[in-house]
VEXRO-826632 format. One record per residue (C-alpha): z, y, x; chain; residue number from 1. Coordinates in nm, 2 decimals, always signed. Layout:
// residues N
Z Y X A NUM;
...
// end
This chain:
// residues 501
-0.38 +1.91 +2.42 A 1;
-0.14 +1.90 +2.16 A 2;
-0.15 +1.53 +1.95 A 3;
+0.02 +1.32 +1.70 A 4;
+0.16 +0.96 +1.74 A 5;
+0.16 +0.79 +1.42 A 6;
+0.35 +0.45 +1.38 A 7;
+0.17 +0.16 +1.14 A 8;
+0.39 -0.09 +1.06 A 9;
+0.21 -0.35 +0.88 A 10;
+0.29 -0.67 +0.72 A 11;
+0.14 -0.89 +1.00 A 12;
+0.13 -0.65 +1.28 A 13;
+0.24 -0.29 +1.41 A 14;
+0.02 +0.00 +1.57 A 15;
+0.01 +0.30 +1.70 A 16;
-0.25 +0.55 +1.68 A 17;
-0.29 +0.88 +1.90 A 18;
-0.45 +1.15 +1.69 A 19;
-0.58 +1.48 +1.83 A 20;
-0.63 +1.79 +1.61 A 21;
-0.95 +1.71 +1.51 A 22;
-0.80 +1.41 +1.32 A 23;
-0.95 +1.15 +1.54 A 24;
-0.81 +0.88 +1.68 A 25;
-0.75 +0.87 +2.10 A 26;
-0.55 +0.57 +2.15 A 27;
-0.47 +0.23 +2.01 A 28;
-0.23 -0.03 +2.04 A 29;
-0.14 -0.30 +1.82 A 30;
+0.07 -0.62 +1.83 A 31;
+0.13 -0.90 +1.60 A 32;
+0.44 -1.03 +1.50 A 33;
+0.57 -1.37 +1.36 A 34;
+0.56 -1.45 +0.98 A 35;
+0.85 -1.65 +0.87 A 36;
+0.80 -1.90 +0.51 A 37;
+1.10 -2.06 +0.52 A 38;
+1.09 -2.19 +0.14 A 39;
+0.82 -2.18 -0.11 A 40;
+0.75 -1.87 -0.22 A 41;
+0.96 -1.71 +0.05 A 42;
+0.80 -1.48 +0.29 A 43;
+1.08 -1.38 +0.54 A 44;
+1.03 -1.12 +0.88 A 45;
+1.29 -1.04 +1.19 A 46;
+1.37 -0.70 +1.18 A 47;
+1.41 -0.68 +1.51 A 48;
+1.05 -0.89 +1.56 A 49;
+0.91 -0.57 +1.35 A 50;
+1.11 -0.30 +1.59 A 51;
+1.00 -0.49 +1.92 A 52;
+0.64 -0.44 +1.83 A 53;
+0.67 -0.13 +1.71 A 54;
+0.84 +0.02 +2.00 A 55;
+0.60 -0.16 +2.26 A 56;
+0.30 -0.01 +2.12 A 57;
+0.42 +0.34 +2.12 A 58;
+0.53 +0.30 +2.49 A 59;
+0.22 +0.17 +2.54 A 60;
+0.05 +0.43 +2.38 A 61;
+0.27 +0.76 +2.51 A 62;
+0.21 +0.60 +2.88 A 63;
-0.17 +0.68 +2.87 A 64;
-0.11 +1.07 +2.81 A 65;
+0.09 +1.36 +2.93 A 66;
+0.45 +1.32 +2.71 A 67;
+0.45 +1.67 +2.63 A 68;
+0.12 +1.64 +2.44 A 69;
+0.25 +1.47 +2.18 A 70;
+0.41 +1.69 +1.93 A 71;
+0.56 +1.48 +1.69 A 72;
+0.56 +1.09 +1.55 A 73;
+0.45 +0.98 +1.18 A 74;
+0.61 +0.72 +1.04 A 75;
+0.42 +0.47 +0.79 A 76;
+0.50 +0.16 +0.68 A 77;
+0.47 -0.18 +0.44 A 78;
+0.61 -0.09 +0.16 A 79;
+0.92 -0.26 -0.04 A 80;
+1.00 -0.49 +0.25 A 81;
+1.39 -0.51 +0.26 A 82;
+1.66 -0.53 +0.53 A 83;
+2.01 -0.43 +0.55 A 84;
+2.16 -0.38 +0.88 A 85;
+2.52 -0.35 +1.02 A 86;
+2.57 +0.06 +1.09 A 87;
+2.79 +0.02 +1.35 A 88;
+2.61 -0.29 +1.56 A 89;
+2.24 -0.18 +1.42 A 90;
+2.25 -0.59 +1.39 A 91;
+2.05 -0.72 +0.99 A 92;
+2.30 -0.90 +0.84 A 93;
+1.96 -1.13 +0.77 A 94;
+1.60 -1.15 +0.82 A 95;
+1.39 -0.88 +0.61 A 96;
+1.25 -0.97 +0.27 A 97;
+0.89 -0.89 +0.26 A 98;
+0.72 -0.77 -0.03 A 99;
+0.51 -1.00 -0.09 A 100;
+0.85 -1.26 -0.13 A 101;
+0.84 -1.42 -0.50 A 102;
+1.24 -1.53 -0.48 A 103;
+1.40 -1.31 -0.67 A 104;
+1.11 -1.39 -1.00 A 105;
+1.35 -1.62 -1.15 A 106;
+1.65 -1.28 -1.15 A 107;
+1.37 -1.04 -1.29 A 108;
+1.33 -1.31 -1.56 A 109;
+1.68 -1.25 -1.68 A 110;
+1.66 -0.91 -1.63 A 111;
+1.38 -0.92 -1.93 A 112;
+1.57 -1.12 -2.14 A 113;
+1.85 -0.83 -2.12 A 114;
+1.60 -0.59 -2.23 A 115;
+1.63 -0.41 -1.89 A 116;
+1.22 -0.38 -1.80 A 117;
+1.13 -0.08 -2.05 A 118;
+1.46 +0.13 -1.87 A 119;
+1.36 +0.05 -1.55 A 120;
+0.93 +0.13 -1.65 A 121;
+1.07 +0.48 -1.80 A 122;
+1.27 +0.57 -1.53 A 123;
+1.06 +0.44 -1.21 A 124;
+0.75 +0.42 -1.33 A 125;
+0.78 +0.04 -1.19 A 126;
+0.71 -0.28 -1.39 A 127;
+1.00 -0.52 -1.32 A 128;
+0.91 -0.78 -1.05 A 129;
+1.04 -0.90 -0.71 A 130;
+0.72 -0.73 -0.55 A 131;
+1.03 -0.41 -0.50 A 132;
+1.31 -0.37 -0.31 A 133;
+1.59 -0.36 -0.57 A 134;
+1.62 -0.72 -0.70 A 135;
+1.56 -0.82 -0.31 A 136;
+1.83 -0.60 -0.25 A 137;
+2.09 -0.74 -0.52 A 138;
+1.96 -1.13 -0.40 A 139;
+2.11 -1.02 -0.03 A 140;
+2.45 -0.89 -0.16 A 141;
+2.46 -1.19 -0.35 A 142;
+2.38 -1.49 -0.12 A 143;
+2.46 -1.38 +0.21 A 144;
+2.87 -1.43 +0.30 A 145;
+3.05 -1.07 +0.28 A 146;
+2.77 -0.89 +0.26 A 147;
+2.87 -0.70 -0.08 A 148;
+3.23 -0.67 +0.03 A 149;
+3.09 -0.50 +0.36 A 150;
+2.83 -0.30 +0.15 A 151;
+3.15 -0.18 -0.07 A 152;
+3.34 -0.05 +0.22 A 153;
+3.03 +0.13 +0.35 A 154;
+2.99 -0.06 +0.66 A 155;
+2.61 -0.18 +0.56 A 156;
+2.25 +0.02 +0.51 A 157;
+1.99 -0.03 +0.34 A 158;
+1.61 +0.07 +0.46 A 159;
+1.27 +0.03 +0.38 A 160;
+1.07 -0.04 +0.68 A 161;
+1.03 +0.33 +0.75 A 162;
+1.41 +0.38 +0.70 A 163;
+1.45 +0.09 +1.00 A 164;
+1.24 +0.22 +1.24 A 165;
+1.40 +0.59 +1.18 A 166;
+1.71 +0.48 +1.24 A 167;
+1.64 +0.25 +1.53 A 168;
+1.44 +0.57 +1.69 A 169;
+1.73 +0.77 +1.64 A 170;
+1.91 +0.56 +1.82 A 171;
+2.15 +0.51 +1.43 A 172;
+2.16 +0.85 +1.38 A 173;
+1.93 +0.87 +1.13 A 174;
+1.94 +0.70 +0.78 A 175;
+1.62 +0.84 +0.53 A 176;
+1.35 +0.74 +0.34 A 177;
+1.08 +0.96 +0.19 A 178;
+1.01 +0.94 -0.20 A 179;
+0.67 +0.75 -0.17 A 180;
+0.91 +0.44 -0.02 A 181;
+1.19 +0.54 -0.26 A 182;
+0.98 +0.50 -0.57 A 183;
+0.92 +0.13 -0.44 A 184;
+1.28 +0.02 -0.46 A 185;
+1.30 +0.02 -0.84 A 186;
+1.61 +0.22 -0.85 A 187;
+1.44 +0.56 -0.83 A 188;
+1.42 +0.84 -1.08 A 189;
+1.11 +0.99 -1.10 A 190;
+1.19 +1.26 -1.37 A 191;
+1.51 +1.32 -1.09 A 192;
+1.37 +1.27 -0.79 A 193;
+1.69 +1.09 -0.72 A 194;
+1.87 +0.74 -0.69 A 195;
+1.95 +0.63 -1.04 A 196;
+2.30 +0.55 -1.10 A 197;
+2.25 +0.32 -1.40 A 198;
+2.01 +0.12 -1.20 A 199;
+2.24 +0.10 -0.96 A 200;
+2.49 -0.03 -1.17 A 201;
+2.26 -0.29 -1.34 A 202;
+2.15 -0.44 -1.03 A 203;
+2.55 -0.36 -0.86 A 204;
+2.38 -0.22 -0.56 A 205;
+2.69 -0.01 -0.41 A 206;
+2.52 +0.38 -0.37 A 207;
+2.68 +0.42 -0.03 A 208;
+2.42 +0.13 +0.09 A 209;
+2.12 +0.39 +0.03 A 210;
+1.95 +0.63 +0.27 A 211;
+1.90 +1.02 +0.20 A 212;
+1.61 +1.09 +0.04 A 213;
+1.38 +1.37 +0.26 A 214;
+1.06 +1.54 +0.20 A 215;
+0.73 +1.36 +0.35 A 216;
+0.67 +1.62 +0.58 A 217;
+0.91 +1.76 +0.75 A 218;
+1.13 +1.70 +1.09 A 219;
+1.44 +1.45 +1.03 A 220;
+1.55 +1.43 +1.36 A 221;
+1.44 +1.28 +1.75 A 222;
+1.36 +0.97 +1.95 A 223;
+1.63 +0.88 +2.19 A 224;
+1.54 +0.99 +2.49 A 225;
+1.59 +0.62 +2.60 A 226;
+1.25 +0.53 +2.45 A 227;
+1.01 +0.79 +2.55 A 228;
+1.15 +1.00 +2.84 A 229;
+1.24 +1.26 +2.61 A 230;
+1.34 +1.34 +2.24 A 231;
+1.04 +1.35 +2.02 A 232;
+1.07 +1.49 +1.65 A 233;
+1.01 +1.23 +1.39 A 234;
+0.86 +1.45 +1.13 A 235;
+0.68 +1.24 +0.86 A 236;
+0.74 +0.91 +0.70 A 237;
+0.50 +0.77 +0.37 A 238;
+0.43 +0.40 +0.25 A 239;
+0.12 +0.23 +0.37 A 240;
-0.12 +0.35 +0.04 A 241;
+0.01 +0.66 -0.02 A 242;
-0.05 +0.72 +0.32 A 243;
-0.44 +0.61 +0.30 A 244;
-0.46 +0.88 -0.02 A 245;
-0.33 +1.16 +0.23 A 246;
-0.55 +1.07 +0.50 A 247;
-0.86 +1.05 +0.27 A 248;
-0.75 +1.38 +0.16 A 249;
-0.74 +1.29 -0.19 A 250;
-0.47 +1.61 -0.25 A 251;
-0.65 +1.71 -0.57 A 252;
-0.57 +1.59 -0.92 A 253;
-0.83 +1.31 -1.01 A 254;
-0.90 +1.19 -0.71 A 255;
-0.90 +0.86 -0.64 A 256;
-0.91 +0.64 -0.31 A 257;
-0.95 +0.25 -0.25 A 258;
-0.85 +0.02 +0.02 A 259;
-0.99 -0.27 +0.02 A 260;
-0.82 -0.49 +0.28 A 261;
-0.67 -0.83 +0.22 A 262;
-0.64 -0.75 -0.13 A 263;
-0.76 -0.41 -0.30 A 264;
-0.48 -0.09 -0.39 A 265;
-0.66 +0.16 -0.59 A 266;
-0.46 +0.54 -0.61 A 267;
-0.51 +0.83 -0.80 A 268;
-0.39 +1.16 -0.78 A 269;
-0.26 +1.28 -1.10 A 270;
-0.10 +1.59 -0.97 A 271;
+0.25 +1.70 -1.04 A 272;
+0.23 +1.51 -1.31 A 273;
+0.42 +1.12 -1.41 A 274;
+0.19 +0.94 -1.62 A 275;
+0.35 +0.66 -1.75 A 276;
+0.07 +0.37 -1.78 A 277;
-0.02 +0.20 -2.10 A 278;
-0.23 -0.02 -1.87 A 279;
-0.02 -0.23 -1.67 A 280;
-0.02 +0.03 -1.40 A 281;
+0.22 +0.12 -1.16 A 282;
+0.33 +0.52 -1.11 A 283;
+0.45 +0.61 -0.84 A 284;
+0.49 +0.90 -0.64 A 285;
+0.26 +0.98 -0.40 A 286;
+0.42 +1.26 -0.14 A 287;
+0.62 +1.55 -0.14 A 288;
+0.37 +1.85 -0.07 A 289;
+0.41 +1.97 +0.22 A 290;
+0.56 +2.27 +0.21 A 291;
+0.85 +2.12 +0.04 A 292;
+1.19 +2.21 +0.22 A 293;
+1.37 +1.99 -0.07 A 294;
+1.31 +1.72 -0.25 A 295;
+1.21 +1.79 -0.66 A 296;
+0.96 +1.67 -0.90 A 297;
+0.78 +2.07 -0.91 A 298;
+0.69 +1.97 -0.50 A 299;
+0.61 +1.61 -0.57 A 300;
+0.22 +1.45 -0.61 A 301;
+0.21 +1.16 -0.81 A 302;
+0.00 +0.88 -0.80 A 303;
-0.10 +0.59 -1.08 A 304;
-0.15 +0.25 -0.84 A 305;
-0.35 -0.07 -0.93 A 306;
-0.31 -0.35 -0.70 A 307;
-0.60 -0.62 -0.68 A 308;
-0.49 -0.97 -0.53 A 309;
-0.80 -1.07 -0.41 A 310;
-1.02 -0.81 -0.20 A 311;
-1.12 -0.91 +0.15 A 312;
-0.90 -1.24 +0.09 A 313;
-1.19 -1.31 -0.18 A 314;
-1.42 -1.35 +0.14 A 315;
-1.20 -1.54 +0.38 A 316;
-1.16 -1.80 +0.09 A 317;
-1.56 -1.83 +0.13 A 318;
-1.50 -1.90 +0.48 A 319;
-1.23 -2.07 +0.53 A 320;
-1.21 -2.27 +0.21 A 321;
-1.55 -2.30 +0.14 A 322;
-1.69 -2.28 +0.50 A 323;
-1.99 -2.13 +0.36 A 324;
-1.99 -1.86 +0.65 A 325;
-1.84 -1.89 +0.96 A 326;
-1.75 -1.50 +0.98 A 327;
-1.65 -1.20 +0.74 A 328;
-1.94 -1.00 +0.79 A 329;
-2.15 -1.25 +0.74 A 330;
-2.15 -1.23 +0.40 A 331;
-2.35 -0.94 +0.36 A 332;
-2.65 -1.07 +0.51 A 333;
-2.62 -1.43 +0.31 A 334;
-2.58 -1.24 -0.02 A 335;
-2.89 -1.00 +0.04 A 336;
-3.08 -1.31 +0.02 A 337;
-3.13 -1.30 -0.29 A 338;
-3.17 -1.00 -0.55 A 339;
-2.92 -1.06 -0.81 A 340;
-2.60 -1.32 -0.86 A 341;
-2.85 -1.51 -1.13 A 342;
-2.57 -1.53 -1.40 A 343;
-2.33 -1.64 -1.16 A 344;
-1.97 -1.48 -1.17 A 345;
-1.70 -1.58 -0.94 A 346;
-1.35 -1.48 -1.09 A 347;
-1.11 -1.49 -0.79 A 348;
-0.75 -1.58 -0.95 A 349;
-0.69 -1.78 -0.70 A 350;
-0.31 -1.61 -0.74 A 351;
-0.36 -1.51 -1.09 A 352;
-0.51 -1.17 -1.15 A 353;
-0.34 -0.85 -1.09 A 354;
-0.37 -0.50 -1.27 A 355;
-0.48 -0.44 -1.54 A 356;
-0.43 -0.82 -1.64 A 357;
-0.10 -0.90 -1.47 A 358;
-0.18 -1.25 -1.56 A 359;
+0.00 -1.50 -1.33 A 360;
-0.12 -1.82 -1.48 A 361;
-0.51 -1.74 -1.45 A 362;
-0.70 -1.96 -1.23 A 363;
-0.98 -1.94 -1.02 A 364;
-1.31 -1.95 -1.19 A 365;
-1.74 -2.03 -1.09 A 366;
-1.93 -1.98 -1.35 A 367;
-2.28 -1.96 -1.50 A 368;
-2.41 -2.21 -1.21 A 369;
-2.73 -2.38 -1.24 A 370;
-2.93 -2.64 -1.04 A 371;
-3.11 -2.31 -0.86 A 372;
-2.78 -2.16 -0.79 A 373;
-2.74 -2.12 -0.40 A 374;
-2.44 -2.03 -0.14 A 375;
-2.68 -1.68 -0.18 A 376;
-2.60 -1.66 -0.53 A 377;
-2.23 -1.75 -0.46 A 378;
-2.16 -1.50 -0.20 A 379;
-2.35 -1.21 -0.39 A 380;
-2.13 -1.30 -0.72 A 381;
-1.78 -1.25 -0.48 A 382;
-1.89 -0.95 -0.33 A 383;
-1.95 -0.82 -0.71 A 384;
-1.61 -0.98 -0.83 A 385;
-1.45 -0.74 -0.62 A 386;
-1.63 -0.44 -0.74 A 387;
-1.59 -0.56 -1.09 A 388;
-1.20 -0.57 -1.04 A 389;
-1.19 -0.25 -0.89 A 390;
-1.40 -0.12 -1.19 A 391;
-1.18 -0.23 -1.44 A 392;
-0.88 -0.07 -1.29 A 393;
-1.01 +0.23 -1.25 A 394;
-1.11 +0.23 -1.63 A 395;
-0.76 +0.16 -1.69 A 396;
-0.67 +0.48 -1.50 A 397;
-0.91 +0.66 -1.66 A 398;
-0.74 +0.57 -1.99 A 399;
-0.41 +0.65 -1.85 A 400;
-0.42 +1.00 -1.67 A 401;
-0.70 +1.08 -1.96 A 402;
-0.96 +1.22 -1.69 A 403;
-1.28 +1.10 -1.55 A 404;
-1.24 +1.02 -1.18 A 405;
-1.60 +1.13 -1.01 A 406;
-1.59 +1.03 -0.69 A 407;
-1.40 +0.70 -0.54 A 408;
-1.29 +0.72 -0.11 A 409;
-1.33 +0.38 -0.01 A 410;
-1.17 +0.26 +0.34 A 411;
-0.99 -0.09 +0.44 A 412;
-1.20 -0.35 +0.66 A 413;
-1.43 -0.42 +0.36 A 414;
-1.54 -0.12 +0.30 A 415;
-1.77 -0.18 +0.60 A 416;
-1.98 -0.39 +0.37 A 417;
-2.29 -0.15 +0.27 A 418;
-2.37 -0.38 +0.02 A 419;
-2.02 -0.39 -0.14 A 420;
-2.00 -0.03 -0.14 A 421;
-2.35 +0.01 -0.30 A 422;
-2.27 -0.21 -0.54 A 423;
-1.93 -0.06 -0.62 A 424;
-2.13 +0.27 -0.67 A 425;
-2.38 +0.12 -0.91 A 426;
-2.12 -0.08 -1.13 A 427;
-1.89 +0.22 -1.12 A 428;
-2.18 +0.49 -1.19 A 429;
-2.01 +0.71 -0.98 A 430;
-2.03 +0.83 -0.57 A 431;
-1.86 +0.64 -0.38 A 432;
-1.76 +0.82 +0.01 A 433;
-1.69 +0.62 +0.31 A 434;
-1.53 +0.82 +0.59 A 435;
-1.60 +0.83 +0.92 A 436;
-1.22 +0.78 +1.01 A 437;
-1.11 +0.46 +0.87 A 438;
-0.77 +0.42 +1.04 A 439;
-0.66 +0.63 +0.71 A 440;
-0.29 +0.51 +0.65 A 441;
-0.20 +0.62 +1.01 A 442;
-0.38 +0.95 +1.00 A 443;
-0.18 +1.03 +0.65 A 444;
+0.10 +0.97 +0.87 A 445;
-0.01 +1.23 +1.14 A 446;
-0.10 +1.44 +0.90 A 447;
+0.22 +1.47 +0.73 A 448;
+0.39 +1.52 +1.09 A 449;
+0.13 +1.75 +1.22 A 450;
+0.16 +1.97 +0.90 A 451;
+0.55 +2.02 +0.97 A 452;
+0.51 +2.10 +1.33 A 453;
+0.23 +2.35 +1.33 A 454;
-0.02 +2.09 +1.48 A 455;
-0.26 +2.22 +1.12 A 456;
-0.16 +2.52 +0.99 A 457;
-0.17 +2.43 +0.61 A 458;
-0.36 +2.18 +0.39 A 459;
-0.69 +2.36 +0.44 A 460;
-0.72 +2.31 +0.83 A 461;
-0.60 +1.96 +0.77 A 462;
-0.89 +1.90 +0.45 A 463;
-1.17 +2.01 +0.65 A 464;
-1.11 +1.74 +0.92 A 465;
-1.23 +1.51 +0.69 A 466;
-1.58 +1.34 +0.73 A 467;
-1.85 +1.18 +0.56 A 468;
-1.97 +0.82 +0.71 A 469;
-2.20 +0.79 +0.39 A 470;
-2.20 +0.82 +0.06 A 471;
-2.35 +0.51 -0.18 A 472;
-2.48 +0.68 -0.47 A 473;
-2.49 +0.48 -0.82 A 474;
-2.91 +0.36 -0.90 A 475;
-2.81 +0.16 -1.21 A 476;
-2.87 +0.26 -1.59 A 477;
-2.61 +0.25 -1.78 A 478;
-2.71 +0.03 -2.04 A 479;
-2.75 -0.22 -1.74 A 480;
-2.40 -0.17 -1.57 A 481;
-2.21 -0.25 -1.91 A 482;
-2.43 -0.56 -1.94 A 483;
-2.30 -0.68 -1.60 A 484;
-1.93 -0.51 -1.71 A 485;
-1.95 -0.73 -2.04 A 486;
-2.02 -1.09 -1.90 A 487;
-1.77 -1.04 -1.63 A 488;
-1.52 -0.97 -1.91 A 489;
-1.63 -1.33 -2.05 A 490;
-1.55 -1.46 -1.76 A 491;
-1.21 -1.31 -1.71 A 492;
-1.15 -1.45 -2.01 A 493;
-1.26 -1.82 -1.93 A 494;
-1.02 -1.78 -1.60 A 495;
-0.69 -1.67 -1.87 A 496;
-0.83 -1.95 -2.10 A 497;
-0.74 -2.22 -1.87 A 498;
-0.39 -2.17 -1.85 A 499;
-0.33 -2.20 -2.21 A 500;
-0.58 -2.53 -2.26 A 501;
// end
């Protein structure tokens, strides 16, 4: 039986996942590696922590089944974490900056004062920020001894996460990314489909540093036999959310997918098109199509991406900083105690508040208590503040791409909560479809790799895998979801107000 191993790196731990042609998952393994914080604000991982893992899983997984049932691996991956390796050694030069590292703020800060953000938002569809890889990147040459002299001579790479574990799979004889990972780094065209050279030069990142850019799908080379027993084609590679779109088989323009994990990454499919956000929203590509043999902007799909601090992290505050439940799922039962939130709105900028706001200064904010308001009332209101984000970024995508998304593909361990995804139906007034395969980011993976090897013949085989869990469908009037939209807006606006009092 022929199957696909797809590779998960993720920001706290790495998996593996045996699908078989049905798209459903066989095996699992997953390990957790150490997170490093060696400064505020610095969030720092060791490379080869991240490869160990990675590489004991798969063993672990390819020694439950027959090696020549597995056709191919898929590669996916956190996105814009950094590292920069010897070529010759395969040694980092330093540990790997992870996305979610805030070091590099201060640099971006200069960068806007030079007028550089609206080039780099028309040419990558990226706001400027040290959430992506190229100011990371520049931060590295700069601070770490001989590193840009070494990068100059063409001794040093550079690789997203997937562009490490290729190479390190390949035994170094394999240096790509894909352009959902490329259009992270803030130093790729999306008009091009290539590495910008101006960017380059603003940021001084030498080119020869950079990995090839290949199609999504499509074989780029073969293990080492030294891992596995014998060479197995690595034959697709996407980012972590991109990956979740594919696997939810959003391939069609307008649809839409969310994830609501730690925090919430909303995507939508706006076809071949780039739509440049007026919103405070990312564009970014979302995969080659699979029958690309080359990478160009006519095979590309492209995505618009809102990114939501506060998902699941919304409940763990609850119960770790609150201690008003002593598990996650708990919630669900304490808010169906009572029927409504009673006025109460929970604002969770705990961070600030992400898309569409992007306001770093907000602040946390309870409101609309009274002496009847109960730990009920206080759970219900965070399980709406999620929906209400999510609502309000899909508006603004709405605005942007100019369509009307009608159906929303939730997955991410939240989405679990019936009452959450009831609720996000009703505020949102539209369907929204849980699948019964919610290990979506490493079956987008498999996907892409089954798709180049002949383990689904085309896109159609691969769509009708896809299946329905349940479907929450909307119950609200209108009148009363803008109501409910309306006074969260007030309080949004009572969590930016406290910054500037």
């Amino acid at each position: 039986m022929s199957m696909i191993l797809a590779l998960d790196q993720g920001t706290t731990s790495s998996r593996a996942i045996l699908f078989d042609h049905a798209g459903q998952p066989v095996h699992v393994a997953q390990q957790e590696f150490s997170q490093h914080y060696p400064k505020p604000g610095w969030v720092e991982h060791d490379p080869n922590d991240i490869w160990a893992s990675q590489i004991a899983v798969a063993q672990q997984i390819a020694t439950r089944v027959d090696l020549g049932d597995i056709r191919a691996i898929g590669l996916t991956n956190q996105r814009e974490t950094t590292v920069i390796w010897d070529r010759k050694t395969s040694v980092p030069i330093g540990p790997a900056i992870v996305w979610q590292d805030r070091r590099t703020a201060d640099m971006c800060t200069q960068l806007r004062a030079q007028g550089i953000e609206s080039l780099i938002r028309q040419k990558t569809g990226l706001l400027l920020d040290a959430y992506f890889s190229g100011t990371k990147i520049k931060w590295m040459l700069d601070n770490i001894p001989l590193a840009r002299d070494r990068a100059v001579r063409g001794e040093l790479a550079f690789g997203t996460i997937d562009t490490w574990l290729a190479w390190k799979l390949t035994g170094g004889r394999v240096h790509v990314t894909d352009p959902s990972n490329a259009s992270r780094t803030m130093l790729f065209n999306l008009g091009t489909m290539q590495w910008d050279e101006e960017l380059l030069h603003i940021l001084d990142i030498p080119p020869t540093l950079l990995p090839v850019v290949v199609p999504s799908s499509g074989v780029v080379g073969e293990t080492d036999p030294d891992w596995f027993g014998r060479p197995i084609p690595i034959a697709g590679m996407i980012g972590d959310q991109q990956g979740a779109a594919f696997g939810q088989a959003c391939l069609e323009k307008g649809m839409a997918k969310n994830t609501y994990g730690t925090g919430c990454f909303l995507l939508a499919n706006t076809g071949n098109q780039v739509v440049q956000s007026q919103n405070n929203l990312i564009t970014t590509v979302g995969w080659s199509n699979p029958s690309a043999t080359a990478v160009a902007a006519a095979d590309t799909t492209y995505c618009l991406e809102a990114s939501i601090f506060m998902g699941g992290a919304t409940i763990q505050w609850l119960r770790d900083g609150l201690q008003m439940i002593d598990s996650a799922p708990q919630v669900e039962q304490l808010a169906r105690e009572v029927p409504d939130t009673g006025d109460v709105y929970l604002v969770p900028a705990f961070t600030g508040l992400g898309a569409p706001h992007w306001d770093a200064r907000a602040r946390g904010t309870l409101i609309g208590m009274t002496r009847g308001t109960s730990r009920a009332h206080i759970a219900r209101a965070a399980l709406e503040a999620i929906a209400l984000q999510v609502v309000d970024v899909l508006s603004a995508i709405e605005c942007d791409a100019g369509m009307r998304l009608t159906m929303l593909r939730a997955d991410g361990g939240a989405a679990a909560n019936n009452l959450l995804m009831q609720m996000q139906a009703d505020l949102l007034g539209i369907p929204v479809a849980r699948p019964k395969v919610t290990e979506t980011t490493a079956l987008g993976a498999a996907y892409l790799a089954g798709l180049a090897t002949g383990m689904w013949s085309d896109i159609n085989d691969m769509e009708q895998h896809w299946q329905l869990d349940r479907c929450f469908e909307p119950t609200w009037k209108n009148e009363d979801r803008q109501r409910k939209i309306d006074r969260w807006h007030q309080a949004v606006d009572r969590a930016k107000a406290w910054a500037n009092d």
